[in-house]
C-alpha positions as CSV (number, residue, x, y, z in Angstrom):
1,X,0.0,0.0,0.0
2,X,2.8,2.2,0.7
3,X,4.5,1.8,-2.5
4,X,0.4,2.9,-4.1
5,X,0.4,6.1,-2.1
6,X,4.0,7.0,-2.5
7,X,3.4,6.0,-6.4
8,X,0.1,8.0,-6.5
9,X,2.0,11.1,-4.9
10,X,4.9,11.4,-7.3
11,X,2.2,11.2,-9.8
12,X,0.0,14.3,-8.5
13,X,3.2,16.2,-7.7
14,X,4.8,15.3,-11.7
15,X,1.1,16.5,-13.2
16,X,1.2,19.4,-11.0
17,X,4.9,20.7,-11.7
18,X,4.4,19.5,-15.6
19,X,1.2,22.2,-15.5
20,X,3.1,24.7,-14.0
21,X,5.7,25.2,-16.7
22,X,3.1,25.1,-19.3
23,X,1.6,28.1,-18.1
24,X,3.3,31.4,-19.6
25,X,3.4,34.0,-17.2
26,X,5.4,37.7,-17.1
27,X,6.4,40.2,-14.8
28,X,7.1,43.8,-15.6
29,X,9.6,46.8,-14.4
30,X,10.1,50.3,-14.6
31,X,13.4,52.3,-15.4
32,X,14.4,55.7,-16.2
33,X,15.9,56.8,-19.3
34,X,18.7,59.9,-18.9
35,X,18.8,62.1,-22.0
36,X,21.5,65.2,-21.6
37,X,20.5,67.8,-24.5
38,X,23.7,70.6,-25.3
39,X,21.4,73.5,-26.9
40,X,23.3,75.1,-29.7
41,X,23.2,77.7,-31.7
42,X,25.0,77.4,-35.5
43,X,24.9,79.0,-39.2
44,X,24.0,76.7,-41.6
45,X,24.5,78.6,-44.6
46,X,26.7,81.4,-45.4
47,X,25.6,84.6,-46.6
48,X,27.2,85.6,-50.5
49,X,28.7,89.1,-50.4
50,X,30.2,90.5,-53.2
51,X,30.8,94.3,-54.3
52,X,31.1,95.7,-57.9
53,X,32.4,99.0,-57.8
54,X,34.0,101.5,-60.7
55,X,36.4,104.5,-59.4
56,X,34.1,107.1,-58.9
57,X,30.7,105.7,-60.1
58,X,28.0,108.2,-59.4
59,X,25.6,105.5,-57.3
60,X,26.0,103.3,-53.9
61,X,27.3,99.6,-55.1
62,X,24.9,97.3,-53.0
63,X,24.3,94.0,-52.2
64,X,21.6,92.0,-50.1
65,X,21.9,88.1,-49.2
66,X,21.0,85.9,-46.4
67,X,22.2,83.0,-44.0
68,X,20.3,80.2,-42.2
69,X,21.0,80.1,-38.4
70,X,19.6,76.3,-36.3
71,X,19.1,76.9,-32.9
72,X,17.8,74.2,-30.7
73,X,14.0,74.1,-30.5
74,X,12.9,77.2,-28.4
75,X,16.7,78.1,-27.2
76,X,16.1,81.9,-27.0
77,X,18.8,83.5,-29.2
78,X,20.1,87.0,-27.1
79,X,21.5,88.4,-30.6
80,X,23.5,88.0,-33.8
81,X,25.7,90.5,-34.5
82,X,28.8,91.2,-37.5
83,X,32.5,92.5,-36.0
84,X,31.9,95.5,-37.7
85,X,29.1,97.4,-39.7
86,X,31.8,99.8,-41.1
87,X,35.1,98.9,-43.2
88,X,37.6,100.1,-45.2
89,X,39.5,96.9,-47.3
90,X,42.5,96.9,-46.7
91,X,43.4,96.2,-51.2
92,X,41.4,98.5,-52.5
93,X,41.1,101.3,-50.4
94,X,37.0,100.7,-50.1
95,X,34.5,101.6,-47.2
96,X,31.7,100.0,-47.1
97,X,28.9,99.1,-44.9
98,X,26.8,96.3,-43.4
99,X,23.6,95.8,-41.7
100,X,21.8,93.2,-40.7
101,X,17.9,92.2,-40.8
102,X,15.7,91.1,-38.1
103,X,17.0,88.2,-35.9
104,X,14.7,85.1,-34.3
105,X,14.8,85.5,-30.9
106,X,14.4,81.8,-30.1
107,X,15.1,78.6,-32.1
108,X,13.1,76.5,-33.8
109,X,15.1,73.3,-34.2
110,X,14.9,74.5,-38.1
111,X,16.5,76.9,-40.1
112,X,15.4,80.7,-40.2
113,X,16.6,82.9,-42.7
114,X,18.3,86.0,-41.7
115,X,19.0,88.8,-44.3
116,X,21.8,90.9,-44.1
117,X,22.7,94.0,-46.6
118,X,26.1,96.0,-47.9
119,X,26.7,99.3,-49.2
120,X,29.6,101.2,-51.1
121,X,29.2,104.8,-51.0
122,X,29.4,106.4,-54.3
123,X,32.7,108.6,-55.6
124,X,35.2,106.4,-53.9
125,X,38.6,106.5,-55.8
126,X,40.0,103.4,-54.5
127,X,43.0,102.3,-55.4
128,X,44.6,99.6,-58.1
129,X,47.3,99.9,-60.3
130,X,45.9,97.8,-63.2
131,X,42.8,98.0,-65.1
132,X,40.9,95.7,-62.8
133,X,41.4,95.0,-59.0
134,X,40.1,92.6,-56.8
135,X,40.8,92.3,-53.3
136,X,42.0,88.7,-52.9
137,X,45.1,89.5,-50.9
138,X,42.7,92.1,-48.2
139,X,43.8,91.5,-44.8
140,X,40.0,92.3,-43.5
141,X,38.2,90.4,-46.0
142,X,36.9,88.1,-43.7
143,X,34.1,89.2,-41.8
144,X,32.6,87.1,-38.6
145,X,28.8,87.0,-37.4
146,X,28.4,86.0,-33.7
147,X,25.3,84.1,-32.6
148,X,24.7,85.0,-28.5
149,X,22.7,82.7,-27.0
């Protein structure tokens, strides 16, 4: 009888582990995710600025363009700003000015378009010794637009 019971018992507890492991079951957890944004500011495109000026032509030589600043979406953008509105170059013996349009005040996480203008006063002699100058070898050619954010 013993061997029945003990026989009957190992059968019950097989039946009863065998269900056990056929039954799917799942447990769930929770964890963070740590993001660390840097916010920037940058030009994307480059503003085209070229002057064509004759010795004393009677009218201002102008030009207008525009660059493409990304700032982080809603990054607030304090100012951009050139080095200098008003320059001489330093080949040719040229003042002109710059200006520059309206600004965004915060990003967008797309590009925005800012404008920026140039004039060349008119009666300027300049100077060249040939019959056409341009000012490759200008020691100030290079202008530089600062975004402050």
């Amino acid at each position: 009888m013993k061997k029945l019971i003990s026989a009957a018992v190992l059968g019950t507890m097989a039946l009863a582990s065998a269900s056990s492991f056929a039954a799917s079951q799942t447990a769930t957890g929770q964890f963070n995710v740590a993001v660390s944004l840097t916010s920037v500011c940058k030009i994307s495109t480059v503003p085209t600025a070229n002057f064509n000026y004759t010795s004393f032509q009677s009218t201002a030589a102008t030009f207008s363009s525009s660059f493409d600043v990304m700032c982080t979406n809603t990054l607030p953008i304090s100012s951009i700003t050139l080095d200098s509105t008003a320059v001489t170059d330093t080949a040719t013996n040229l003042a002109y000015t710059l200006a520059l349009g309206a600004a965004p005040t915060a990003g967008t996480g797309v590009a925005q378009t800012v404008s920026i203008t140039g004039s060349m006063a008119a009666n300027q002699a300049g100077t060249c010794a040939t019959a056409t100058c341009a000012n490759t070898s200008s020691t100030n050619k290079q202008r530089t637009l600062t975004i402050t954010y």
